[in-house]
Backbone bond lengths (Angstrom), bond angles and torsions (degrees), N, CA, C in turn:
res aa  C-N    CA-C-N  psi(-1)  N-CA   C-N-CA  omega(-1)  CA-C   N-CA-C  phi
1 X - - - 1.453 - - 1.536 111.79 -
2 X 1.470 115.03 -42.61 1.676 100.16 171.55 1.446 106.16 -117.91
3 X 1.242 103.37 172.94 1.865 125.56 -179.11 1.230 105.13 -101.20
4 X 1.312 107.62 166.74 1.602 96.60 -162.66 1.570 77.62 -175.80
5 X 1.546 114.29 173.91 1.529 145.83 -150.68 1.106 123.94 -128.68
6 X 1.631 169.43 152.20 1.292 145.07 126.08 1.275 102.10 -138.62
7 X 1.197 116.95 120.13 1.373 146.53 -170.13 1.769 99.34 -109.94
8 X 1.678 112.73 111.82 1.187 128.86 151.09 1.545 125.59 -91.63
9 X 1.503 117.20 131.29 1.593 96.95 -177.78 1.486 92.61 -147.26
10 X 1.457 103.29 -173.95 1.627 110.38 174.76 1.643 116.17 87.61
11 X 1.554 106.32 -22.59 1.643 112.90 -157.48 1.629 108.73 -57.00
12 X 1.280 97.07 130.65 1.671 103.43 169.95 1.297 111.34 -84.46
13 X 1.558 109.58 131.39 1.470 112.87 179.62 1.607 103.95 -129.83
14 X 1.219 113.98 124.83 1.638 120.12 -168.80 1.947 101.76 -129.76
15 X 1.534 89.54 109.65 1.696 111.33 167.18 1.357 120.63 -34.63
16 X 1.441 138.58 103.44 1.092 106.67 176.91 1.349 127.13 -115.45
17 X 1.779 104.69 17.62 1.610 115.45 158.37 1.071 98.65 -111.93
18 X 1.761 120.27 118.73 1.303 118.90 151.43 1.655 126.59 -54.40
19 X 1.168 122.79 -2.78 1.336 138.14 173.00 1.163 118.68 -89.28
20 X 1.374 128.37 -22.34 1.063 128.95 -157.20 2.070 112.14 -75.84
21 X 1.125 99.70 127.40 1.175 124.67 -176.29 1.411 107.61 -41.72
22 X 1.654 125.67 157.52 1.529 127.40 -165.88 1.421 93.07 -91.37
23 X 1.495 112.88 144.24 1.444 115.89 -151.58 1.372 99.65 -153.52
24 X 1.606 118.52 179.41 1.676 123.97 150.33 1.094 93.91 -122.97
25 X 1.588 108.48 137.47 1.382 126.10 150.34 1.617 131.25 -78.49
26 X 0.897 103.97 128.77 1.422 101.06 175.97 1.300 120.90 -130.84
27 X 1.132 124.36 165.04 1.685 140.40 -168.61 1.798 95.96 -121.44
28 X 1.834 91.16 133.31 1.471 92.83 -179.57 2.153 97.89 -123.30
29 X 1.156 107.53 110.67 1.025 124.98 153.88 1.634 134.92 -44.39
30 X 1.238 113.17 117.25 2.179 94.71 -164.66 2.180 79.98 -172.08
31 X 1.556 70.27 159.02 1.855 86.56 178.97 1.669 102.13 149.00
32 X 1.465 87.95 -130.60 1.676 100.71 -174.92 1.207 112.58 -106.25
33 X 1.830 106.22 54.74 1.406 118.89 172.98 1.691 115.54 -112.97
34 X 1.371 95.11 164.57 2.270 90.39 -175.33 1.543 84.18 -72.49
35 X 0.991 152.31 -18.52 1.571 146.18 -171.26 0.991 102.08 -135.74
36 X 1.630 118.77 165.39 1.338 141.95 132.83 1.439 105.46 -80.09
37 X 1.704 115.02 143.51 1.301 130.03 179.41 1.708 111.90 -139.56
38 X 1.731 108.68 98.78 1.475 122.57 169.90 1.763 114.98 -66.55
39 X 1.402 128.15 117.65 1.271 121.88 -169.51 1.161 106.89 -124.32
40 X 1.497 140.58 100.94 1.566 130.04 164.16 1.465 131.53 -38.98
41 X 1.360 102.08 117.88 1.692 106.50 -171.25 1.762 119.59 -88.98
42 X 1.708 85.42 -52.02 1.417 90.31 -155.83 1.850 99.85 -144.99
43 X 1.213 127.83 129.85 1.568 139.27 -174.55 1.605 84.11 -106.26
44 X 2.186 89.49 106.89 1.782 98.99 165.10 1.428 110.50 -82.16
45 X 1.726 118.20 125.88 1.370 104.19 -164.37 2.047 83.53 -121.44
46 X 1.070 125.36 153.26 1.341 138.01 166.11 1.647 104.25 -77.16
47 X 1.305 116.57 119.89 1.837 107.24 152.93 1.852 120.51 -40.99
48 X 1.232 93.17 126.48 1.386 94.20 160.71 1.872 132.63 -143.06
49 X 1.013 103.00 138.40 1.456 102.51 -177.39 1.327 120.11 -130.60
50 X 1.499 138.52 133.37 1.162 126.71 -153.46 1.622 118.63 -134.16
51 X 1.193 130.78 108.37 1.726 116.54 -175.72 1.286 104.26 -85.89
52 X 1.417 112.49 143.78 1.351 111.17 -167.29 1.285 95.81 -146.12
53 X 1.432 134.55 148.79 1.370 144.50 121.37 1.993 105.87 -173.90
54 X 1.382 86.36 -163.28 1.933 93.40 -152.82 2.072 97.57 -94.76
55 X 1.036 83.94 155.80 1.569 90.58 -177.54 1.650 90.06 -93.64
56 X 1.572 93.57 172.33 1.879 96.97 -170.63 1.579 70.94 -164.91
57 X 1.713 84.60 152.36 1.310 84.44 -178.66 1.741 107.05 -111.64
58 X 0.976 107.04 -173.47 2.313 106.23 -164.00 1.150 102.94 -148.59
59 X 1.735 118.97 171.47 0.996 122.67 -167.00 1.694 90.24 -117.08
60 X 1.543 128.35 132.02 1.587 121.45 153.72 1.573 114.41 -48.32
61 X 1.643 95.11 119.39 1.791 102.33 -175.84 1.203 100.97 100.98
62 X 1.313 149.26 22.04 1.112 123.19 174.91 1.611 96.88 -133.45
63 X 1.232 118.56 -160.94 1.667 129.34 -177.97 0.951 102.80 -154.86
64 X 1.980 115.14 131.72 1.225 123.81 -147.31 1.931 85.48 -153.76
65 X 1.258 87.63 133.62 1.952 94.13 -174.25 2.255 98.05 -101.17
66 X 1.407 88.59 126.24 1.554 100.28 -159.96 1.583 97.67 -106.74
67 X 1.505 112.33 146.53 1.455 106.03 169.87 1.520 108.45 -124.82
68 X 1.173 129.01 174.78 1.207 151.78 -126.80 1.626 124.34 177.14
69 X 1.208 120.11 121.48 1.448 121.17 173.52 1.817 110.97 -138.49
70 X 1.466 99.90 112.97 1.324 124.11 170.21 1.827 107.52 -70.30
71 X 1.359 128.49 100.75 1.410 133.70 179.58 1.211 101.44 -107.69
72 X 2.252 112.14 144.99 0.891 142.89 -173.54 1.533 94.73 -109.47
73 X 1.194 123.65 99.53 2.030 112.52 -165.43 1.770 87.50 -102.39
74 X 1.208 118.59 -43.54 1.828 112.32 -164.61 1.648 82.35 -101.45
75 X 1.209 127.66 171.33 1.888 152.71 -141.34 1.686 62.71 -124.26
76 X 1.602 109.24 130.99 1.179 122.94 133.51 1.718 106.99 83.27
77 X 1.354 100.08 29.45 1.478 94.90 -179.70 1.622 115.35 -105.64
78 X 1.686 111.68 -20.30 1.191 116.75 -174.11 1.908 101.57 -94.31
79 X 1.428 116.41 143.49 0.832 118.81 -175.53 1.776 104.70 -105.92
80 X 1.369 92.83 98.01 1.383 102.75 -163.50 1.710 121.20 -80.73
81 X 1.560 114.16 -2.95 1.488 106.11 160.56 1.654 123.36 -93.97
82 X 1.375 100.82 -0.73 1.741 115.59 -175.67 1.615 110.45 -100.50
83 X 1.484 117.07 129.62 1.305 112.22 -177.20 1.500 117.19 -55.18
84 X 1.568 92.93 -173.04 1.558 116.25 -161.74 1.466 119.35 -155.90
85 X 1.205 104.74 93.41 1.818 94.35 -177.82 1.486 112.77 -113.96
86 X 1.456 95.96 166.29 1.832 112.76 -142.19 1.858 82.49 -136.72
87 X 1.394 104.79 127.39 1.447 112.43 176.85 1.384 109.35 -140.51
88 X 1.818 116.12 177.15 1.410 97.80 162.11 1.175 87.53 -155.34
89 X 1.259 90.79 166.71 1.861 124.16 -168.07 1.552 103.09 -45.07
90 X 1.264 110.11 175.15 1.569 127.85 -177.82 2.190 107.25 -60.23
91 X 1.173 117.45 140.50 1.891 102.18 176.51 1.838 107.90 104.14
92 X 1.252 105.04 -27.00 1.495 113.22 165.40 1.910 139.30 -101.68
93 X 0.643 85.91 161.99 2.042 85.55 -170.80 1.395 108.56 -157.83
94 X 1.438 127.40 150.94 1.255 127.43 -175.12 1.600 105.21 -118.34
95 X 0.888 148.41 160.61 1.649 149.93 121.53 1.081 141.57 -44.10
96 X 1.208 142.60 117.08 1.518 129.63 152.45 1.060 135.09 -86.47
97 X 1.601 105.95 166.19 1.292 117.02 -171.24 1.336 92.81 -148.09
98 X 1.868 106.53 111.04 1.518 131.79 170.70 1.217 82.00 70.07
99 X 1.677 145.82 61.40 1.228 127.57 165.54 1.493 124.83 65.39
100 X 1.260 106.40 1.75 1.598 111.73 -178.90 1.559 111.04 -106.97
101 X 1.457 119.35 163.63 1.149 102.82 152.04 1.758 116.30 -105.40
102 X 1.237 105.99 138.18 1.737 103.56 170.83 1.689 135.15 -88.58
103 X 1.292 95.75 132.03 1.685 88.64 -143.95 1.906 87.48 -125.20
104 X 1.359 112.48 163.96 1.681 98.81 179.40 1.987 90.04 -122.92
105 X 0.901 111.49 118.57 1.909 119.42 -174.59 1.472 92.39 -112.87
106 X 1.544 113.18 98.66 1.411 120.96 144.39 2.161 75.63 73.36
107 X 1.308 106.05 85.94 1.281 115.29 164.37 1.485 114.76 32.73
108 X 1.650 139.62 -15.43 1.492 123.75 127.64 0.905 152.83 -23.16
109 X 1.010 135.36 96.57 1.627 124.52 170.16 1.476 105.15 -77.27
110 X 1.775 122.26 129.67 1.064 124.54 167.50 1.633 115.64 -145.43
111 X 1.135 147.56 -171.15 1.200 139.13 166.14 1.574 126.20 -120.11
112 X 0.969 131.12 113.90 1.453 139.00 -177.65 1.707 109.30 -95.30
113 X 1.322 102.49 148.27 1.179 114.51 158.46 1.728 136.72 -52.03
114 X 1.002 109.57 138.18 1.497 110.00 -164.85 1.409 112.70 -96.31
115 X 1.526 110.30 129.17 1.778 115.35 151.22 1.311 109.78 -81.08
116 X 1.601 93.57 136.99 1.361 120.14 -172.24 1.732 107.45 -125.22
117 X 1.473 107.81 131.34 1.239 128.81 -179.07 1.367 123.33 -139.17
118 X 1.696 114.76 116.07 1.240 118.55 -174.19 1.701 114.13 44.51
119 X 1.055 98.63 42.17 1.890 118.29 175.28 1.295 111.17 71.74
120 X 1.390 109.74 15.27 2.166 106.37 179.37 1.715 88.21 -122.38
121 X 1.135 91.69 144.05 1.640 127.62 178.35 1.803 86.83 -66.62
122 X 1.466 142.71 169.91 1.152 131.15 -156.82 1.652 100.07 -166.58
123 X 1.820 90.60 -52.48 1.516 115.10 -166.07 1.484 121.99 -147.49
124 X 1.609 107.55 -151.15 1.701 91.58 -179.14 1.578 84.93 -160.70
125 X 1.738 113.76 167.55 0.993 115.21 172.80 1.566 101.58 -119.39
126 X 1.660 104.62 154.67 1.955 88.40 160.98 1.925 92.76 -119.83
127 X 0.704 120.19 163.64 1.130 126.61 -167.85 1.282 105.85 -98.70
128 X 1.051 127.87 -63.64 1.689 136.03 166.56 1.732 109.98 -119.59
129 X 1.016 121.88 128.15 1.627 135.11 146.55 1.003 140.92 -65.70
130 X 1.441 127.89 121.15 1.531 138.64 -109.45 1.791 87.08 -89.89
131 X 1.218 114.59 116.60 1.672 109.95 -161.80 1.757 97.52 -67.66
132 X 1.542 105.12 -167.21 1.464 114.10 -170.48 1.365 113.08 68.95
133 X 0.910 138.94 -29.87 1.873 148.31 174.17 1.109 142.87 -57.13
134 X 0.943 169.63 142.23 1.269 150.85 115.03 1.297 138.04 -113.73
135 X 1.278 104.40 50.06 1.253 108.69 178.94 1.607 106.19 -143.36
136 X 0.891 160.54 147.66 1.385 146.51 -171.51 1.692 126.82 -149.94
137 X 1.037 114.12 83.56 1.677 127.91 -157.57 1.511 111.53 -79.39
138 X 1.196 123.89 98.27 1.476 112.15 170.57 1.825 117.18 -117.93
139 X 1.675 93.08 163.50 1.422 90.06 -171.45 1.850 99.48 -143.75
140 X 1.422 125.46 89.71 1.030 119.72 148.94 1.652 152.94 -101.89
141 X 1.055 116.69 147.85 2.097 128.59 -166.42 1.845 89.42 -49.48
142 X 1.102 122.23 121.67 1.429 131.85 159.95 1.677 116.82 -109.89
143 X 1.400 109.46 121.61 1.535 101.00 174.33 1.662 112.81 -98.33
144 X 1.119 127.96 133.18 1.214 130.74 -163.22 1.585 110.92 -108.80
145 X 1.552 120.07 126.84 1.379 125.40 -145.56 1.608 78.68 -85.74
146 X 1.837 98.95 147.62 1.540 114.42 160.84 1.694 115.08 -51.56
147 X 1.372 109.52 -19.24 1.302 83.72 178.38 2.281 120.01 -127.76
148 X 1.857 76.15 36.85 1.516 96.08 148.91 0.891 138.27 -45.12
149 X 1.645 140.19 136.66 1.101 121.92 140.94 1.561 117.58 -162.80
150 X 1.223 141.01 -179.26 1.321 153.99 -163.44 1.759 111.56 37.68
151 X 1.139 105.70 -141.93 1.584 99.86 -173.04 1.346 111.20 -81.43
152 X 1.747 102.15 141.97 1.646 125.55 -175.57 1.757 95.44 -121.47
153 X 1.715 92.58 127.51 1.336 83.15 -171.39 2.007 92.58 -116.78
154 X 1.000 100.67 172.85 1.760 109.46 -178.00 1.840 107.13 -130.57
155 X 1.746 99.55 113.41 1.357 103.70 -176.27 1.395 125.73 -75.81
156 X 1.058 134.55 176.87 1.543 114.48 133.13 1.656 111.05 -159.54
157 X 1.187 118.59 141.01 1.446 134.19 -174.69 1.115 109.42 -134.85
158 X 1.646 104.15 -170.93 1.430 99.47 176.27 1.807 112.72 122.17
159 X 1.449 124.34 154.29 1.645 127.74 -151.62 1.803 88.08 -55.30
160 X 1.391 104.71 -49.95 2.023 116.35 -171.69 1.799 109.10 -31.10
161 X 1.686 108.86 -38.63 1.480 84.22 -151.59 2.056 83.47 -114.27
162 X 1.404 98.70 179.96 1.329 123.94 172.00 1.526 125.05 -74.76
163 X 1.147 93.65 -23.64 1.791 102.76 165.59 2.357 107.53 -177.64
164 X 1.261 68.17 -179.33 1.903 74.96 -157.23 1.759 82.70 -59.99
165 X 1.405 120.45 171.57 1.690 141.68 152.63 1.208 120.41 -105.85
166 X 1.050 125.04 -162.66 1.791 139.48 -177.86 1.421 102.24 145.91
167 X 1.531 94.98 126.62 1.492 121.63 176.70 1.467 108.46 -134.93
168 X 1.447 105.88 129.10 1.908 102.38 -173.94 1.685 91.61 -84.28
169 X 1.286 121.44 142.13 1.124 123.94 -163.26 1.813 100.03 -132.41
170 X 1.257 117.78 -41.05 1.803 113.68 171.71 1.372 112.76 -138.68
171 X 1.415 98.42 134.51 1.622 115.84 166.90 1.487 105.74 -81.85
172 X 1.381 109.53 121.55 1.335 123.75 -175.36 1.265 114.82 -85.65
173 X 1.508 153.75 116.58 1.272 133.52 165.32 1.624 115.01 -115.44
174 X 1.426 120.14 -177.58 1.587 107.01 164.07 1.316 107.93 -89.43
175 X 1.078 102.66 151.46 2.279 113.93 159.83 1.211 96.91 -69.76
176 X 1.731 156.63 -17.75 1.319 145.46 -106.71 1.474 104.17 160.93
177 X 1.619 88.24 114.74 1.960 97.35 130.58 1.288 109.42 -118.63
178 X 1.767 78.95 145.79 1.833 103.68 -174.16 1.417 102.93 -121.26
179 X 1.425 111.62 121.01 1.478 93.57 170.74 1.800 104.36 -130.58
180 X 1.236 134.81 119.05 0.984 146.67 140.11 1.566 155.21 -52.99
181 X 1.430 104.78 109.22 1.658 111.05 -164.09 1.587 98.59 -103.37
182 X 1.202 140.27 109.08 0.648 142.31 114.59 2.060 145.41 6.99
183 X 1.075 135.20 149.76 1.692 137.70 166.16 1.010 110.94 -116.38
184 X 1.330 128.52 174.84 1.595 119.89 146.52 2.033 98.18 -112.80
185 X 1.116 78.44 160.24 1.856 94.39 -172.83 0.971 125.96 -111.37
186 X 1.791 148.97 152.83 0.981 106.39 -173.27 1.671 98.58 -120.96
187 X 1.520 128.58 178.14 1.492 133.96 -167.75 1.757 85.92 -87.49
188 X 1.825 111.70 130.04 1.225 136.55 155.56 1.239 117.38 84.65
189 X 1.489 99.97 -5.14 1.890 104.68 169.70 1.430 134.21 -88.82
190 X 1.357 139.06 126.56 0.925 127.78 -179.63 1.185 144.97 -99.92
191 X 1.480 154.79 149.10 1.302 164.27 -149.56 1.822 112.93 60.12
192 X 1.386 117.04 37.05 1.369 87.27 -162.76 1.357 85.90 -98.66
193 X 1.587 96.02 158.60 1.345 125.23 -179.16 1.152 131.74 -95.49
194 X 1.302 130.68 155.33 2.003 120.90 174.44 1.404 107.43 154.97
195 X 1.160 113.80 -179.07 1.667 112.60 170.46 1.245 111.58 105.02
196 X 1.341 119.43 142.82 1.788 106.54 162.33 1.275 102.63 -163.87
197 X 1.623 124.92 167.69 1.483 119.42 -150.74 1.528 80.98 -169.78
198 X 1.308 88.91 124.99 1.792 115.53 -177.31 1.558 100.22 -110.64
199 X 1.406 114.29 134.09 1.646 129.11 165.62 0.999 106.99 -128.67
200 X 1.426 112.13 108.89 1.767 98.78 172.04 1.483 98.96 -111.33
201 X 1.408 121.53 -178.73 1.656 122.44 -167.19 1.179 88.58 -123.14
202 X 1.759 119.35 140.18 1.585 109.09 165.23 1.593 95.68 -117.37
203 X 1.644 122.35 43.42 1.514 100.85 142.59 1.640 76.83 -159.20
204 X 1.414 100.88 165.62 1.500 116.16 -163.73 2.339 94.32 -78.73
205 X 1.273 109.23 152.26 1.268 105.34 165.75 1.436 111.21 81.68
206 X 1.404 130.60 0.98 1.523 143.72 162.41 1.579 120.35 -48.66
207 X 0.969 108.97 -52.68 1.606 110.86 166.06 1.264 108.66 -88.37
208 X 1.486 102.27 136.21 1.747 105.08 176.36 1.286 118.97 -90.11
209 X 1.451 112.42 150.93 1.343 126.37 159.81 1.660 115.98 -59.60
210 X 1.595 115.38 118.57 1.583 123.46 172.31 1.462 81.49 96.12
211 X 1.282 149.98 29.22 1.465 126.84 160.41 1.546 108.50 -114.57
212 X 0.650 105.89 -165.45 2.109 120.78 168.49 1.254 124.46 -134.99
213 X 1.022 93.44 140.61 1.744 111.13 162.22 1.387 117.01 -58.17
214 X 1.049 156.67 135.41 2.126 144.74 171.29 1.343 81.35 -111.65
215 X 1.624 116.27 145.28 1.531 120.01 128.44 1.604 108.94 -125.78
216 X 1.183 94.20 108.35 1.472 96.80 -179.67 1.539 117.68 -121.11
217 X 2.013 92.17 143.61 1.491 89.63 -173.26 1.909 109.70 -94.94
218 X 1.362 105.86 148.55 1.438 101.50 168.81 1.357 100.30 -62.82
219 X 1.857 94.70 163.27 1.280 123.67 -158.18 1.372 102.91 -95.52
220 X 1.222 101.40 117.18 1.765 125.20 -151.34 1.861 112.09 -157.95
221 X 1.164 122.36 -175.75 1.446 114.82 -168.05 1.629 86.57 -112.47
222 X 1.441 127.97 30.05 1.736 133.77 -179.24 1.622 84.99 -108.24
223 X 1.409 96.74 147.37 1.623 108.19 -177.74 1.559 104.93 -155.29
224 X 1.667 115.55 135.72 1.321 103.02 170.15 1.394 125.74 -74.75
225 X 1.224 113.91 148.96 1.697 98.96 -178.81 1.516 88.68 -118.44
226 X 1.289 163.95 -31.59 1.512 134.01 151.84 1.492 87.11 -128.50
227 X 1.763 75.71 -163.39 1.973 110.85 -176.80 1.293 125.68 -31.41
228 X 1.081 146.50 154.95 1.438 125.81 122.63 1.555 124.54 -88.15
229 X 1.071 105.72 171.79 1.552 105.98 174.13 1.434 133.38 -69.21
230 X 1.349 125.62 130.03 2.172 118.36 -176.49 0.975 94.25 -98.01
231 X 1.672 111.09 155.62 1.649 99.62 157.99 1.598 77.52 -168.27
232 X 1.698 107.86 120.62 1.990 102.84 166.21 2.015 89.78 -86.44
233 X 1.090 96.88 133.91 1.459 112.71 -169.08 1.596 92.01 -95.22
234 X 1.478 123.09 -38.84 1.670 118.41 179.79 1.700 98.65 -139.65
235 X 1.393 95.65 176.31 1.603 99.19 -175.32 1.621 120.26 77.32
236 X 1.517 93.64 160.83 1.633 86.64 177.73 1.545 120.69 -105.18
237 X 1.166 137.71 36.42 1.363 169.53 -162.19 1.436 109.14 -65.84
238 X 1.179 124.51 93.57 1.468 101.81 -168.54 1.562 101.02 -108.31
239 X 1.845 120.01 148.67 1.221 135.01 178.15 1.474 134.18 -94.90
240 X 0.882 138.91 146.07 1.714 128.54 143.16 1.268 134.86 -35.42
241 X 0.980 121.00 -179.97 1.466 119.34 134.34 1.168 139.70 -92.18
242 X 1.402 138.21 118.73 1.644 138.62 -155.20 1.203 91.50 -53.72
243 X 1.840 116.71 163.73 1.297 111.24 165.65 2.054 87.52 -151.18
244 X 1.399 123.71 171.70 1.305 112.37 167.45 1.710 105.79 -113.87
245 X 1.261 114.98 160.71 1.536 140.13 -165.97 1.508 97.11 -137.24
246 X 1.980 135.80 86.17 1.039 87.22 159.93 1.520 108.05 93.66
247 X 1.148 105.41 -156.55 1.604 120.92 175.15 1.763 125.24 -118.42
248 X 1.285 83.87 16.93 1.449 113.62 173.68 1.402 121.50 -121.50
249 X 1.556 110.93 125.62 1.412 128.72 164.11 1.563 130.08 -72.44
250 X 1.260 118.39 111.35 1.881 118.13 -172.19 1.446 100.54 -105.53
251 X 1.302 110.24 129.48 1.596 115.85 160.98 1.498 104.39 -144.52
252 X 1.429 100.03 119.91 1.629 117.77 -156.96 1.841 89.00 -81.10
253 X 1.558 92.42 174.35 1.132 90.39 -170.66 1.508 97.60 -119.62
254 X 0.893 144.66 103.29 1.670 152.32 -161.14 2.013 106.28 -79.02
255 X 0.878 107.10 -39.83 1.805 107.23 -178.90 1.817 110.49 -145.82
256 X 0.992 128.18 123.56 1.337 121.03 169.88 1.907 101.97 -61.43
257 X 1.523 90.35 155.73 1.611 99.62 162.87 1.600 118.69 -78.76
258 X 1.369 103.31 150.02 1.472 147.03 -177.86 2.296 94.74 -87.72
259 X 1.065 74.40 -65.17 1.729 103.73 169.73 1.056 120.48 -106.38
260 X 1.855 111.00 128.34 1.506 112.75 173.12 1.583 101.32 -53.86
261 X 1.822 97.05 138.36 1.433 97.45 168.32 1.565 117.36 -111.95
262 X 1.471 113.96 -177.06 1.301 102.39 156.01 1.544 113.96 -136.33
263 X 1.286 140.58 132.88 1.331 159.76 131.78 1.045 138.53 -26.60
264 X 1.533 137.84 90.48 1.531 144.88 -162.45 1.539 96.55 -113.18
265 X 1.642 123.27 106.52 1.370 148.66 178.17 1.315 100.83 -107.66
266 X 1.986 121.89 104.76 1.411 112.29 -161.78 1.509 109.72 -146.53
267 X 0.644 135.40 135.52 2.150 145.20 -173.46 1.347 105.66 47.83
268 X 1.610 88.21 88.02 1.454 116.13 154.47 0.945 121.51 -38.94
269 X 1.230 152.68 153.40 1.668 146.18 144.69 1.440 95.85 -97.54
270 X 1.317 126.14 156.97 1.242 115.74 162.61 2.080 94.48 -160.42
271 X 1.303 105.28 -179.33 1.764 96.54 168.48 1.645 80.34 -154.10
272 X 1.444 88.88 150.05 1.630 117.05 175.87 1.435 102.42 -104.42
273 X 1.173 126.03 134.30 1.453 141.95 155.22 1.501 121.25 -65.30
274 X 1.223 111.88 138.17 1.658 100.43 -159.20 1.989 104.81 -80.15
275 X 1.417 112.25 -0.71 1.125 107.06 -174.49 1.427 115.68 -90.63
276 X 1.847 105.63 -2.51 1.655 93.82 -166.17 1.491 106.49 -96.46
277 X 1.640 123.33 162.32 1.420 134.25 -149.19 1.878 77.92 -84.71
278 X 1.504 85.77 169.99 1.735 102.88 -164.66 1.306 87.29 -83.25
């Protein structure tokens, strides 16, 4: 004859597969009722957070501006008043500016603090993440060490997220094979000659137009006493004329290649001082 209500609340419910797949929970009702009544309570959802963006590939020696997106995929997974640091693999280094690093977050330019490793800047921290968000776009200048190469990946950890990330972000290759032959020299003689040093380009347009070539010797009691020889043996690469600086060799670079070229640098002159160790 009447209707009536019963309201349960408060109930503690504790997961006890951390594996367990994103789900609805439900409560099934049964006893000394004309029915059983199944009622949805609660949608078990897993935290998730996701780094995302595209790898590109780079040249070793050059500087290449990389982007990045920090994602909020589950409501409430990033802990957005606790930092967050952003690094990268071994072959990379960043710059500062006023001690900062400059980073662009979601079309900002601002400057963060720098991770530092074995005296190279590496990474950056943000300290807190700009709340209301979830999505988080960054884009910073990376200089990539000459003796880079293959995949550079970009981390990030830290109190904010649920567990560390990693996203491979650049395929590293060389601009260059270099291969170097060497003389032997002798103590107190002068002009002798020899040596030769091959550059070839493995993509066309690697050496720039208005730059130089250096061959420079460490600072030693060895000194050049003239030229060596140029010669682009293939490609359309066009040169200067060598000139010396010093203890350094310049050969400008007059036109980039059309065609990878290659570069034959050959009989050194050099003179040994009779005081330096063999």
């Amino acid at each position: 004859r009447y209707t009536g209500c019963l309201t349960l609340s408060g109930i503690f419910i504790q997961l006890t597969d951390k594996k367990a797949m994103m789900d609805t929970l439900t409560v099934t009702v049964s006893g000394d009722l004309i029915e059983k009544t199944t009622v949805e309570v609660l949608e078990v959802m897993d935290y998730a957070i996701a780094l995302k963006g595209k790898s590109e590939q780079a040249y070793a020696g050059s500087r290449q501006k990389v982007k990045f997106t920090l994602e909020e995929q589950v409501e409430d997974s990033l802990m957005r008043n606790r930092p967050t640091y952003f690094s990268f693999s071994e072959g990379i280094i960043l710059e500062l500016v006023n001690q900062k690093v400059p980073v662009i977050l979601n079309g900002a330019l601002g400057y963060y603090p720098a991770i530092i490793e074995n005296g190279k800047v590496v990474g950056f921290e943000v300290s807190r993440l700009p709340e209301d968000l979830t999505r988080y776009e960054m884009e910073v200048e990376v200089v990539i060490l000459p003796t880079a190469s293959g995949n550079i990946k970009v981390k990030a950890e830290g109190r904010s997220l649920v567990e560390d990330l990693c996203l491979s972000i650049l395929q590293v290759v060389c601009p260059f094979q270099v291969s170097v032959h060497g003389f032997s020299a002798l103590v107190g003689v002068k002009d002798q000659m020899g040596g030769q040093v091959i550059l070839k380009e493995n993509a066309a347009g690697r050496l720039i137009q208005g730059e130089q070539i250096v061959l420079e010797l460490e600072e030693s009691n060895i000194r050049y006493s003239g030229l060596p020889e140029v010669f682009v043996t293939s490609g359309d690469l066009r040169l200067g004329d060598a000139f010396s600086e010093g203890n350094r060799i310049m050969i400008p670079i007059v036109r980039s290649s059309l065609t990878p070229s290659t570069i034959v640098i050959r009989n050194f002159k050099v003179t040994v001082d009779q005081t330096i160790a063999t």
